[in-house]
matplotlib code that plots the C-alpha trace (Angstrom):
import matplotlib.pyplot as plt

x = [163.7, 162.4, 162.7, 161.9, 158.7, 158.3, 159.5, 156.7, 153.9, 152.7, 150.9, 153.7, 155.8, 153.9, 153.4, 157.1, 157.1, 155.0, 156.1, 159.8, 157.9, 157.1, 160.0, 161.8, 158.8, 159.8, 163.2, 163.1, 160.3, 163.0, 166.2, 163.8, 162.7, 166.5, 167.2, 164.3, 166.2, 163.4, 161.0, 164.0, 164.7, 160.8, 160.8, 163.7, 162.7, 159.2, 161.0, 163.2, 160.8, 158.2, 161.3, 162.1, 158.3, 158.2, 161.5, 160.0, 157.1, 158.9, 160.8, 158.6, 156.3, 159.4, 160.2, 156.0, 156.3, 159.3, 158.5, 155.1, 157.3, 159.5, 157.1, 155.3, 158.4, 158.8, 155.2, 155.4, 158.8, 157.7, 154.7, 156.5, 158.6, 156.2, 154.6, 158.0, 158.0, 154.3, 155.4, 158.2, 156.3, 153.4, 155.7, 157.6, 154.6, 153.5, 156.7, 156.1, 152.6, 153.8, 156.8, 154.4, 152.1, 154.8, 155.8, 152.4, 152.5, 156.1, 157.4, 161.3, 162.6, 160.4, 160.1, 163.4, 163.3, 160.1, 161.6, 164.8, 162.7, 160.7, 163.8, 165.3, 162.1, 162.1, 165.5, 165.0, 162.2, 164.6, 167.7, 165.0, 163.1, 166.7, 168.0, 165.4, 163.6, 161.8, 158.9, 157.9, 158.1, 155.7, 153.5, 153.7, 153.3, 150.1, 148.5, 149.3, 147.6, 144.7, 144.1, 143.9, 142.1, 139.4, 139.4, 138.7, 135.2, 134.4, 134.3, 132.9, 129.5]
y = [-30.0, -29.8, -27.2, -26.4, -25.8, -28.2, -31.3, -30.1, -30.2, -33.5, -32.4, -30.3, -34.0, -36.1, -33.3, -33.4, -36.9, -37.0, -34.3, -36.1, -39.4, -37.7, -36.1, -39.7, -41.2, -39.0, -39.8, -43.7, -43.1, -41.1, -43.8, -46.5, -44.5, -44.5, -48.1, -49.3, -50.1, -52.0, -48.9, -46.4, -47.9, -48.5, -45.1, -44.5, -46.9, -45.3, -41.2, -43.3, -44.3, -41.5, -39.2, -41.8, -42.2, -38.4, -37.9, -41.2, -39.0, -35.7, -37.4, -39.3, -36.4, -34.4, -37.0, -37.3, -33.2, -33.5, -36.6, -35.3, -31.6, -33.4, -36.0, -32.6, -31.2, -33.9, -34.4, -30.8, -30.6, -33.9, -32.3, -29.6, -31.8, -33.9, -30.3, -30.0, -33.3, -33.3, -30.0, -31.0, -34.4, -31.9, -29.8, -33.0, -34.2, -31.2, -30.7, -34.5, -33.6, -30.8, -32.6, -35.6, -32.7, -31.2, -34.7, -35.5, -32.8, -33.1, -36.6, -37.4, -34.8, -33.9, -37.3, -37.8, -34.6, -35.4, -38.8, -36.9, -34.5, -37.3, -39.3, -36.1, -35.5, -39.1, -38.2, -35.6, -36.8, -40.1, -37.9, -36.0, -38.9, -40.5, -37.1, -37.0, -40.4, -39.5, -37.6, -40.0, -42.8, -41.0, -40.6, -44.2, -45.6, -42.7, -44.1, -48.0, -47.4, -44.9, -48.0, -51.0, -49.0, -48.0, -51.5, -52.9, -50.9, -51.8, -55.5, -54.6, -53.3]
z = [13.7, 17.3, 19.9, 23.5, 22.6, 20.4, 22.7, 24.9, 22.1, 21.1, 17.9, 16.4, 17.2, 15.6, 12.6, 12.6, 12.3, 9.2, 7.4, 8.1, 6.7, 3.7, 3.0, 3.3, 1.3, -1.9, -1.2, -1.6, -4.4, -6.2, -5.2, -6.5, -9.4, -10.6, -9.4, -11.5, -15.1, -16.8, -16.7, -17.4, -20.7, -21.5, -20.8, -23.5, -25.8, -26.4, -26.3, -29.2, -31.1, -31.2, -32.1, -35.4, -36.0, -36.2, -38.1, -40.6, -41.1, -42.3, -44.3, -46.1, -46.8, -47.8, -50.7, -51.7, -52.0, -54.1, -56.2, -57.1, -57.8, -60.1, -61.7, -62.9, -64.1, -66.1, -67.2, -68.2, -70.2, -71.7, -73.2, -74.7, -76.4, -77.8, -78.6, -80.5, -81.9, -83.5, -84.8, -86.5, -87.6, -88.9, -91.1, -92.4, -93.3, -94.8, -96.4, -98.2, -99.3, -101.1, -102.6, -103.5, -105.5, -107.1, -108.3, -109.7, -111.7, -112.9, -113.3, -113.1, -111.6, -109.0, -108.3, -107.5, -105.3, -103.6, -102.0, -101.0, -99.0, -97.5, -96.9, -95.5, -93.1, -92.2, -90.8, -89.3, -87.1, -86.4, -85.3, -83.2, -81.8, -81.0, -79.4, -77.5, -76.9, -73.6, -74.8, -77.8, -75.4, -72.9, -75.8, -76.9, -73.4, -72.7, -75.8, -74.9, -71.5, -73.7, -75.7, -73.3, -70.9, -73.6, -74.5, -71.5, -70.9, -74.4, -73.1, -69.8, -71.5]

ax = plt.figure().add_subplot(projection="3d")
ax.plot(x, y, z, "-o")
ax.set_aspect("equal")
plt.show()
C-alpha cells in the first residue's frame, strides 16, 4: 500500500486512504446486500412470478391455437357429414316420391312396396342419424340459434 515514497507524500496518502475507503465501501454494500433477506426474496418473488406469468401466457396461447385448430376440425368434418346426411335424406326422399308415383298409378301392390321403401329410407336415415348423431345435432342446434336469433330482430324493429 504505502512506500518510501509514498509515506513522504501527503496527497498520494490521503489518495490511498480513499481509494482504501472505497474499496471497503463496496465491501459492506455487498455484506449488507447479502445480509438484507427481505429485499433478497422480493427480489425472487418478482424473478418468480414474471417467469410463471410468462410460462401462463404460452400456455394459454398454446391451448387458444389448438382449441380454435380443433373446433375447425370439427366444424369441418361436421359439415361433411351433414353434407352426407342431406344426401342420403335427399335420395330417400327421392326414392319415396318415386315409390309414392308408382303407387298412384298401380294400386295394391305398389302400394304395399312404396311404404316398404319409405319405411326402409326412414331407417336408413335413423341408423345413420344414430351412427352418427354429432352432425344432425350441430345442424339442429345452428338452426335453433338461426331461428331465435332471426327472431329476436324481428321484435327489435
Amino acid at each position: 500500500m504505502s512506500t518510501a515514497n509514498a509515506a513522504n507524500d501527503p496527497d498520494k496518502t490521503r489518495q490511498d486512504i480513499q481509494h482504501t475507503r472505497a474499496e471497503l465501501g463496496d465491501t459492506v454494500a455487498a455484506l449488507a446486500a447479502k445480509t438484507d433477506v427481505k429485499t433478497r426474496l422480493h427480489t425472487k418473488a418478482t424473478t418468480t412470478a414474471g417467469g410463471l406469468r410468462q410460462r401462463l401466457t404460452t400456455v394459454s396461447q398454446s391451448v387458444r391455437t389448438s382449441a380454435a385448430q380443433r373446433f375447425a376440425t370439427v366444424r369441418q368434418n361436421t359439415s361433411q357429414r351433414a353434407a352426407v346426411a342431406k344426401q342420403k335424406s335427399l335420395q330417400a326422399v327421392a326414392r319415396v316420391r318415386a315409390s309414392a308415383a308408382a303407387g298412384t298409378q298401380a294400386p295394391g301392390k305398389a302400394g304395399s312396396a312404396a311404404i316398404t321403401s319409405a319405411r326402409a329410407a326412414t331407417a336408413k336415415v335413423g341408423a345413420a342419424v344414430r351412427a352418427k348423431p354429432v352432425p344432425v345435432v350441430t345442424a339442429a342446434g345452428a338452426a335453433a340459434v338461426i331461428t331465435v336469433v332471426a327472431y329476436g330482430r324481428r321484435r327489435t324493429r
